[in-house]
C-alpha positions as CSV (number, residue, x, y, z in Angstrom):
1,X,19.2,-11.6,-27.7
2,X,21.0,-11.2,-24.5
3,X,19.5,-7.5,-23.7
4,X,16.1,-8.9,-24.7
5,X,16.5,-11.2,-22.1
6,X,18.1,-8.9,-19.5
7,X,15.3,-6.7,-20.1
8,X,12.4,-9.4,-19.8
9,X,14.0,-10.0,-16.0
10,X,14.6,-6.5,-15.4
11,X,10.5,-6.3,-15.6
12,X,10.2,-9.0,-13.9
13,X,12.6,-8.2,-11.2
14,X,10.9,-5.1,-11.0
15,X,7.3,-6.6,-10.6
16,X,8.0,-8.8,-8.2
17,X,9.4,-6.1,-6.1
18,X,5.9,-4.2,-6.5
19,X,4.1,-7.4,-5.6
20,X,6.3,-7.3,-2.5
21,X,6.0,-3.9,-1.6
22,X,2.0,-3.8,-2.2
23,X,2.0,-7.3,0.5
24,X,3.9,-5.0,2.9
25,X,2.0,-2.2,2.8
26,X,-1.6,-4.9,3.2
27,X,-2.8,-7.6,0.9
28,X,-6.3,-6.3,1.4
29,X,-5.8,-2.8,-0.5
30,X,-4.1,-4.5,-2.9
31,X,-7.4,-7.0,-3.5
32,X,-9.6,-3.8,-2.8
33,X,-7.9,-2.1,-5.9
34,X,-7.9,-5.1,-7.9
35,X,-11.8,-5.5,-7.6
36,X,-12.0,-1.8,-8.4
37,X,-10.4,-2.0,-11.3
């Protein structure tokens, strides 16, 4: 149970990083991408 859980904020730790990094680098290629996709 514990490494289940460990794992599910590991990914989450992880996304929220991304979601960080892709604000730094400009919300509006992150949007453009999104619409592309």
């Amino acid at each position: 149970m514990n490494k289940d859980i460990r794992r599910s904020l590991a990914v989450a730790a992880v996304a929220a990083v991304a979601a960080v990094a892709a604000g730094v680098t400009g919300a509006e290629g992150l949007a453009e991408s999104v619409t592309r996709a």
